[in-house]
N, C-alpha and C positions, 0 to 999 in steps of 0.2 A: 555388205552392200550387195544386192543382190541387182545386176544389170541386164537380166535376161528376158524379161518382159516392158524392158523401156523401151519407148520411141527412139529410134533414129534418127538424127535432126541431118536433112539436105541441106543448109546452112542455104547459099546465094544460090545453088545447084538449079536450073534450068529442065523441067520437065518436055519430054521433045513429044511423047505421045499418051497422054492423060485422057483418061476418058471421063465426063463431066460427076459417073457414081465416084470413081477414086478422085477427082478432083475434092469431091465435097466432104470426103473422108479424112482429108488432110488440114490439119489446122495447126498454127503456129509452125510451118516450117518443117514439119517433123511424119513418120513415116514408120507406123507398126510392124516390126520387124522383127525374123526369129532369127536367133542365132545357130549355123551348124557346129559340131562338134571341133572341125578345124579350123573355127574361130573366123571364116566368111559369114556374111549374117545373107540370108534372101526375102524379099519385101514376100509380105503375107500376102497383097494381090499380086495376080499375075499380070496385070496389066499395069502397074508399076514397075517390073523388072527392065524394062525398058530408059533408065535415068541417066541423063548428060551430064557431065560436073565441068561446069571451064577450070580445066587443071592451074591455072595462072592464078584464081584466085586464092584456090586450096593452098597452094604453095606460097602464095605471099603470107596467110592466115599460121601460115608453119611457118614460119620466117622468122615474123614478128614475133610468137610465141615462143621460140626458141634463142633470140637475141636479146637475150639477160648478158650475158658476158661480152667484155671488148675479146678481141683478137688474141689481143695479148698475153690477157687473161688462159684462153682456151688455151694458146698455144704452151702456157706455162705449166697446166696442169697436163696437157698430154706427154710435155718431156718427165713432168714427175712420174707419170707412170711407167713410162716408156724405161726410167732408171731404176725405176723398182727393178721392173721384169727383169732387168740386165744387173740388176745388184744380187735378186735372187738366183740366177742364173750361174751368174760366180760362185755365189758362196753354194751351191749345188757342186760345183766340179771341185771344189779345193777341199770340200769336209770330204776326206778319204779318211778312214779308220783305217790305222794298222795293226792285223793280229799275228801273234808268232805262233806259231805251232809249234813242239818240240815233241820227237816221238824218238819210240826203240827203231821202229823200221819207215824207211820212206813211205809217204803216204799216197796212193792211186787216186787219181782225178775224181772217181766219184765219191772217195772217202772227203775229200777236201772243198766237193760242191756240198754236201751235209753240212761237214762243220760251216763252211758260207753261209748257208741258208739260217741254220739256228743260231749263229753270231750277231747275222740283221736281224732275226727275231730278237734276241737279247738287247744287244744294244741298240737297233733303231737305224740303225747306220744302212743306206741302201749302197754304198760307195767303199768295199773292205781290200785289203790289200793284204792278200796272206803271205805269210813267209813260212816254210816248213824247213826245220832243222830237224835231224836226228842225233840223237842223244843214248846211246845203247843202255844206260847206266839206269832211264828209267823202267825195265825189264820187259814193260808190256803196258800199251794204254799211249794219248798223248797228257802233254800238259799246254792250257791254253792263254796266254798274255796278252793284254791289251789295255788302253787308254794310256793317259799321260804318264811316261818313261815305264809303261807298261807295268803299274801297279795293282789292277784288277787280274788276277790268276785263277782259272778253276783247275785244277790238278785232277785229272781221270784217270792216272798212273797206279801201275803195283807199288811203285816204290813210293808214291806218294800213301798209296793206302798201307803200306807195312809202318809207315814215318807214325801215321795217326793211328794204328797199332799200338805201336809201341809207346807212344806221348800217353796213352791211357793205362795200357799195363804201369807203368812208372808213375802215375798220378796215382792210382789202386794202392802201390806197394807203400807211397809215400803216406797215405791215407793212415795206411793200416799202420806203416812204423809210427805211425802220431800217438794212434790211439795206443800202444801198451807202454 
């Protein structure tokens, strides 16, 4: 729907200084008009720029037009929204993610805004709550735990990567003792 070359209707609007050419120009109520870019429109004569509106009527005509609903009604649907806002708002501060860290050597603050950052990439989670333990045993690397009773783990560890070394040499050898 294209509205940029319609009439503007003055509805009841009172003209205070019409000159008898722009009088004659106007018909049914209504008033050629361009619209500008930030959405004020300016009357195409300049001798219509000059237009009175009795604001009392305007406002009654928006009144009536906008009293569909009782009271009660309105006021019932602003509390639904108002408890959304506040339902979402909660479950915003309570969904905390907890991830554990476990490394060979404690980890330096900006090692641990990293793993932060790529965790809320991973999981989604804008709300993480890291714990870092060290664990000497894994030699080098950390290992990373998280979600429920923290059964999502990605292990970045030596000892992790010797573990999966050695799971494949012993699949290999099993392999081979099959086949003679």
């Amino acid at each position: 729907m294209n509205i940029l070359n319609q009439p503007i209707s003055t509805g009841s609007c009172q003209s205070s200084s019409l000159s008898k050419e722009a009088s004659s120009k106007i018909t049914n109520n209504s008033l050629p008009a361009s619209v500008k870019v930030d959405g004020t429109t300016q009357a195409t004569n300049k001798n219509l720029s000059s237009l009175k509106c009795n604001a009392s009527n305007v406002l009654h005509q928006i009144k009536t037009e906008a009293a569909q609903y009782q009271p009660y009604t309105l006021n019932f649907l602003q509390s639904l929204f108002q408890e959304k806002k506040f339902s979402k708002a909660n479950s915003a501060e309570t969904l905390v993610l907890t991830v554990s860290v476990s490394s060979a050597v404690k980890l330096n603050q900006t090692q641990i805004d990293l793993i932060a950052k790529k965790m809320q990439r991973i999981t989604g989670f804008t709300n993480l709550k890291l714990v870092n333990t060290v664990d000497p045993s894994l030699i080098a690397g950390f290992v990373i735990s998280y979600g429920i009773d923290e059964s999502s783990v990605i292990d970045l560890s030596v000892k992790g990567q010797l573990a999966a070394l050695a799971n494949k040499v012993e699949a290999s050898d099993q392999r081979a003792h099959n086949r003679i």
